[in-house]
Each structure stands twice: as C-alpha cells, then as structure tokens.
LOZA-594279 format. One record per residue (C-alpha): residue in one letter; x, y, z. Coordinates in steps of 0.25 Angstrom, whole numbers, plus 5000, padded with zeros to 4 digits. Example, Ala and Ser with C-alpha at 12.3 -4.5 7.8 and 13.67 -1.06 7.14 Angstrom:
a504949825031;s505549965029;
This chain:
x509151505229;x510351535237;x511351495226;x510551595217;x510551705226;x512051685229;x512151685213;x511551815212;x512151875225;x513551865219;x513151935206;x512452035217;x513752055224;x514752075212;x514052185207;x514452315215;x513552415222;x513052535215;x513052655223;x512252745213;x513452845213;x513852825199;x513052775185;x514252745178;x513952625168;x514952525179;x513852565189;x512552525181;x513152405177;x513352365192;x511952405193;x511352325183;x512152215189;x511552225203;x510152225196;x510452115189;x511152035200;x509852055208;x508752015196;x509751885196;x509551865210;x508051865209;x508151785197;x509051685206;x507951695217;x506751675207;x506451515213;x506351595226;x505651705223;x504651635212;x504251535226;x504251655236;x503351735228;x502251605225;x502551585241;x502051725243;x500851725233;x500451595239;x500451645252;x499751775250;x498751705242;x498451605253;x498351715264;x497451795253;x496551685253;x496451685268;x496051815268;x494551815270;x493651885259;x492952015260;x491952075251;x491552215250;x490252265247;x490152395241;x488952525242;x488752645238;x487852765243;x487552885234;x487953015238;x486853065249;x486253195245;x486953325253;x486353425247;x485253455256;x485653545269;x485053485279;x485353335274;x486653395278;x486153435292;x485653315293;x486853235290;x487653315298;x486853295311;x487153145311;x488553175313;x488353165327;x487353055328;x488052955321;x489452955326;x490852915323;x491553015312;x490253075308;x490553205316;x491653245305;x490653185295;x489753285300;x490453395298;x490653355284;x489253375282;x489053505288;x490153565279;x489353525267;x489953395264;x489353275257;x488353205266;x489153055260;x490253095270;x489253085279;x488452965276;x490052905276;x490152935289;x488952895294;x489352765287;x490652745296;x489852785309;x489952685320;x488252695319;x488252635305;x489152535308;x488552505323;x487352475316;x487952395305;x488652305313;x487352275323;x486552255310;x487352165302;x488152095315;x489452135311;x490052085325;x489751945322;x490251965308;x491352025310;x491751955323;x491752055333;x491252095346;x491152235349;x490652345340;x491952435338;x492652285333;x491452295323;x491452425317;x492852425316;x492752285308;x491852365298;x492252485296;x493452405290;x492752315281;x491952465278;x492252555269;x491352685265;x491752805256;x491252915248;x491652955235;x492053115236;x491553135222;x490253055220;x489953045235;x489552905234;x489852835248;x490252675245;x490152595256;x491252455255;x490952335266;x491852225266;x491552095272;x491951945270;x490451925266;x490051985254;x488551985259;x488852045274;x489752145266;x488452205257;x487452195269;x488452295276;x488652375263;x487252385264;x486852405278;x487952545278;x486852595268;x485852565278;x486352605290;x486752745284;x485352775278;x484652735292;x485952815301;x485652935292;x484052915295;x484252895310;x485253015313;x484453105302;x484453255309;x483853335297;x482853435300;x481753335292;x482153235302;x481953315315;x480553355308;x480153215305;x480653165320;x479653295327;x478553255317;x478553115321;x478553145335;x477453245335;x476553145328;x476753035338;x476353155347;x475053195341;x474653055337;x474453035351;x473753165353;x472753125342;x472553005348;x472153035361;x471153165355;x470753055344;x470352955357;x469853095367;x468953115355;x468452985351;x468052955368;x467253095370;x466653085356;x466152945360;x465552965376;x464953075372;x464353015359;x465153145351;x465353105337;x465153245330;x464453375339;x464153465329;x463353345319;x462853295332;x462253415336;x461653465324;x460953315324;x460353325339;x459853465336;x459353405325;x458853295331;x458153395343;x457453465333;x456853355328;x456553305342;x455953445345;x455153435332;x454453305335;x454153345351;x453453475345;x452653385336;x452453295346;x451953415356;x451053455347;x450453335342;x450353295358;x449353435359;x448553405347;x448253265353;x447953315367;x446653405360;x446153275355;x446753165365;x446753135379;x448153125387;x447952975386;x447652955372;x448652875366;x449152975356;x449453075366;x450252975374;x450952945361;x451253085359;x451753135373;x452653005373;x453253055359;x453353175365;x454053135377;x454953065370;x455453165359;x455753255373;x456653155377;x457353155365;x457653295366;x458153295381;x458953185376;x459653275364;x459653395374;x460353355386;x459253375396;x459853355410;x461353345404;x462353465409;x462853545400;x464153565404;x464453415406;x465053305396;x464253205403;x463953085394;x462453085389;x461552995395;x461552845391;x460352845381;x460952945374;x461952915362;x462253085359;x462453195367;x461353285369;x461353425362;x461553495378;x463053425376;x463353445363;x464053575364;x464753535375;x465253415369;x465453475356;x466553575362;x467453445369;x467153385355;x467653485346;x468753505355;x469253335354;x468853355340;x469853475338;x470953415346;x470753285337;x470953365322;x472053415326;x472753295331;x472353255318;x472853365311;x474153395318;x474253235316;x474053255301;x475053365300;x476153305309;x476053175298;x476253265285;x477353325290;x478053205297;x477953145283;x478453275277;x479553265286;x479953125283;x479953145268;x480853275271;x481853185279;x481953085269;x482353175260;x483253255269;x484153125276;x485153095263;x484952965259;x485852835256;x485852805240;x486452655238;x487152695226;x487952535225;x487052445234;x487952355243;x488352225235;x488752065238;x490152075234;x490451975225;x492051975225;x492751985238;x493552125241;x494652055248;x495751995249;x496452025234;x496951875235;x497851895221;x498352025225;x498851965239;x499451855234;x500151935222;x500752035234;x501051905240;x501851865230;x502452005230;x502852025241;x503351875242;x504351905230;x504752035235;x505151955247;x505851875240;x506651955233;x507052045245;x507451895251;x508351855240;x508952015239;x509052005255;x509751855255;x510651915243;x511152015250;x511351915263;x512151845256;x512951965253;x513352005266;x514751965271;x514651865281;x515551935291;x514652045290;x514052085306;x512652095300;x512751955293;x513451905306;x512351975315;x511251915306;x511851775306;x511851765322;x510451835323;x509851695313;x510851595321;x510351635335;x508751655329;x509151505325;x509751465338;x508351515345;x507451455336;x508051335338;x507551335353;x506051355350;x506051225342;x506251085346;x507351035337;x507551165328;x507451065316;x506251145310;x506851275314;x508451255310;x508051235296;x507451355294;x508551435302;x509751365294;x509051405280;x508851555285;x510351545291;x510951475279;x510351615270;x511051705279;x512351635281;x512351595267;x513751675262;x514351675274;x514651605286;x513751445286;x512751425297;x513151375310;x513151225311;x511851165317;
C-alpha cells in the first residue's frame, strides 16, 4: 500500500491548488484533476480499506454480541375519565401525599388538565416504584444494595408517556428477561390502581371512611344493649310485659273464678255436712290452694318499689311487679330498636357510599395488557456492526488522506522535524518498560518508517 499511495500522492502534487478565485475552464480542469487524484488514491488504498472495514464490522459485531439482550414489555392504560369535578378534587388531593413531582402534577389537575398527567405522575412517584421494588425484589435483581441505586436502575429501564391526543398512557419495561419485564409492566398497573385507592380524598371517600367508623361504634353499643337486655329479661323471667300481663290477669280471673265457686260450694256443704266430712275437707283444701295461687300471681309480701327477684318456686313475676318491670323493660327494649335501627341505617348508606366512591375514584382501563416479548429490543447487532464498518472505512480513508498528505510535507519542515523527535524519543521510552524492546521496537519502526518515509530514514537501531 505505500507504493500505491506514493503513486497517487505524485498525481495529488502535480496538480495545483485551486483557490476558488476564478472559474476559468484552466481552473476546473485543475479541479477535476484533484478529484480525481484522490478517487485514484482510495482506489490504490482499496486492499487496505476493503480489510479495515471487514476488521471494523467484525469487531463491532463481536462486541454487539457481547452486549447482553434486553426485552421490553409494552401496556397501555385508557384514558381515565376527567369529567367529573370532584374526581378532580380528588386527584388533586394526592399531589401531596404521594410525593416526588406530583406537586407540579397537581397543579395540573386543579387547572383542569387531563387527570392522565396525573396518573403519569403517580407512575414516576418514588411510592410506585418503592413498592415495586420490594414486591418483585428488584435489588437482588438488579444487583444493588440501597433503595436510591434501585430506583434509579428502573427508572432507566422505564419509560411512561401519554399520547396528547388520545390520552392513552403506555407504559415500556425493559429487562434482560422477557418474563421479569411483563411482570413489572404489569405490576405498574397495580400499584397505580391500589395508590389511587389508598390516597383517594373524594368527598365519597371521607363519607365512606366516617360511616365505617360510626358503625364499628354503634355495633358495640348494640351489643352491649342486646346483652343488658337479654340478662334483665332473663333474672327476672321478662320475655314480653305486655302479653305477660294480659295472661296472669287472665289467669287471676280465672283463679278468682274458681275460689268463688269454691266458696260457695264449701257453704252449700256446711248446711248438710259436718267440719270433718270428707267433702268439706276436700273443699277448704281446694280453696286454700286456689288462694295461694292468687298470692302467688299478686305479689303478697313483695315491695313494690323493688326489682327484687321473685321467690324460688315461682317462674314469672307477680302482676304487683309487672309495671315496675315493664318500665326498665320498655326502656332496654327502646334503647335495643334503636341500636338496631341506627345500625340498619348506618349499613345502607356505608354501602351507598362505597358504590358512590367507586364511581367517583377514576379507574385504570388496561387498554394493551402487558406481554412476554418475543424478540429482544436491544442490542440492533446489524446496525452496530454496519456503523462498525462505517466508521472503520471512514477511518481509513482519513488515514490514507492523513498519511498522503504526510508524505507531502518537506522533510526540513520544523513541524516534520518536531514530530519526528516527539516518535523517536516516545521510542526511546518505550523501549525502557520492556525487557529486550523486541516486541515493542517492531511496532515503533513500522509507525516511524510511515512518518520518515519521503524524508530523512530512521535512525539506525
């Protein structure tokens, strides 16, 4: 290749320079020479550039392939609805709860923009991506120890946008997994729909959260009437006053009945008996008994004003104690409905307001699921080894131009002189870390044979 070059340097040198100041026809003859001197001198140089270029796409090809793969995985969100006002309220309220940029986002939203810019940047929050990393261990796979190193690591291999026009948010995860890159795909959708449920400030919200905690309120209240209740309606033998009274009235008229029968029977058989006649015995004791029944169901000898319990052969209270129980028992009773009726209410309208929520907090539409890519996203090996080659042929040619041009110069010239004792004493030095210099010295008198070539030979070894 030096021969070839010299061939075409000396066609390069004998035609002149062309300054541009003229276009007579002498000119652009001179011209087209020049252009033609230096297409000889790449055609002289085609051996060199032919193997520098295959050098070049080899070696870009070999590093391509060293490259590790990567796969992206692709999903796409509808656009959320933005429409209704306090969606927007809502939205807006998580500005300051989720953190990173959401504040700017935030103010997005209160100037009526779409509620996606939002959704994009509760995406990027460090929350979304806190919790992604401690669900799917992205430390241990990405190799890292702290939490910053982490997020940092994925939010380069993330890549979330929204489209201006459609509002469709696309969500692109690269990994060198194709399955690890659709599980995180997938597990942004997730984390944004539960962040967005967590955070939500709507007024349906703050209604469903005070309903749920006044019913865990007044289920314990109705508990403990239901139990004060249940324990004085079973000492005193309370199951319902107002039937209970109406039967022992009943029941004491009854008895009242029989002991006037009883009495008058009694007096007929005295006319006809003595005191000791069997019958007459057998009447008083009837008697006697049917009196005792109707102490019994009056209350003889109970107070009044007490709740004592009843004596132990009796299994309901007497009529003297049924008002008096009957007031404590209306007023357990009372207190009991309406637990029970506050307790109704409170459950309608806690699930009133968690149908009202759901449709208040805007909700993430997968449009495009996340898929298991197929093909690898990166590296482009063809196209790095084609600007391998590029560039390797590029180079070349600057080389045989630069080495042309070398040849060129006067040898006397101070900037050939300057350059040729810079290479000597670079020789000289790299002569010193090696122990013979053979290996070194070869090299140095090819690179120093180029640049004294057309002048002055190398200095003898």
């Amino acid at each position: 290749m030096p021969g070839e070059i010299a061939n075409a340097h000396d066609v390069m040198v004998a035609a002149p320079e062309n300054n541009g100041n003229n276009s007579d026809p002498t000119e652009q003859k001179v011209a087209r020479e020049r252009t033609v001197a230096r297409l000889r001198l790449l055609w002289n140089c085609r051996k060199f550039l032919v193997r520098i270029t295959g050098a070049g796409l080899l070696l870009a090809g070999a590093i391509a392939f060293l490259i590790p793969k990567r796969y992206e995985s692709t999903t796409r969100l509808m656009p959320p609805d933005s429409q209704s006002g306090s969606s927007m309220a809502m939205l807006a309220g998580l500005a300051n709860r989720v953190g990173g940029s959401l504040a700017a986002v935030g103010g997005d939203a209160l100037g009526l923009k779409s509620t996606g810019v939002l959704f994009v940047g509760i995406l990027e929050s460090r929350t979304v991506r806190g919790d992604l990393i401690k669900r799917l261990d992205l430390r241990r796979v990405y190799g890292t120890r702290g939490w910053e190193g982490a997020q940092s690591e994925l939010a380069r291999n993330t890549a979330i946008s929204e489209d201006r026009k459609s509002g469709i948010i696309t969500i692109r995860v690269t990994d060198q997994s194709p399955q690890q890159a659709a599980a995180m795909a997938a597990e942004y959708v997730e984390e944004l729909n539960r962040v967005v449920s967590l955070l939500s400030t709507s007024a349906a919200h703050r209604e469903r959260e005070f309903l749920e905690d006044r019913l865990k309120a007044v289920q314990q209240d109705l508990e403990a009437a239901e139990k004060e209740f249940s324990q004085f309606a079973s000492k005193n033998t309370a199951i319902d006053i107002k039937e209970q009274g109406r039967a022992m009235v009943e029941a004491a008229a009854t008895l009242q009945g029989q002991l006037i029968a009883a009495e008058s029977e009694l007096e007929g058989l005295k006319q006809i008996y003595t005191n000791n006649n069997v019958r007459v015995r057998s009447v008083r004791a009837r008697i006697a008994e049917l009196q005792h029944q109707l102490e019994k169901l009056g209350g003889k000898g109970e107070s009044s004003s007490s709740l004592a319990s009843a004596p132990g052969d009796s299994f309901y209270p007497s009529i003297r104690k049924l008002p008096l129980l009957g007031v404590t028992y209306a007023d357990l009773y009372r207190r009991t409905r309406i637990q029970e009726a506050v307790f109704e209410t409170l459950t309608q309208e806690y699930e009133l307001a968690k149908v009202e929520e759901a449709k208040e907090i805007p909700s993430v539409k997968v449009l495009d699921p996340a898929n298991v890519p197929e093909r690898k996203s990166f590296p482009p090996r063809l196209l790095i080894a084609f600007l391998g080659g590029c560039v390797a042929l590029v180079g070349g040619i600057a080389w045989s131009f630069g080495q042309a041009g070398w040849q060129n110069v006067d040898p006397q010239d101070p900037r050939k002189v300057l350059a040729r004792e810079v290479f000597e004493t670079a020789r000289d030095r790299l002569a010193l870390v090696t122990h013979n210099g053979s290996g070194l010295r070869g090299i140095q008198n090819q690179v120093l044979r180029r640049f004294h070539r057309g002048g002055t030979p190398p200095p003898a070894q």
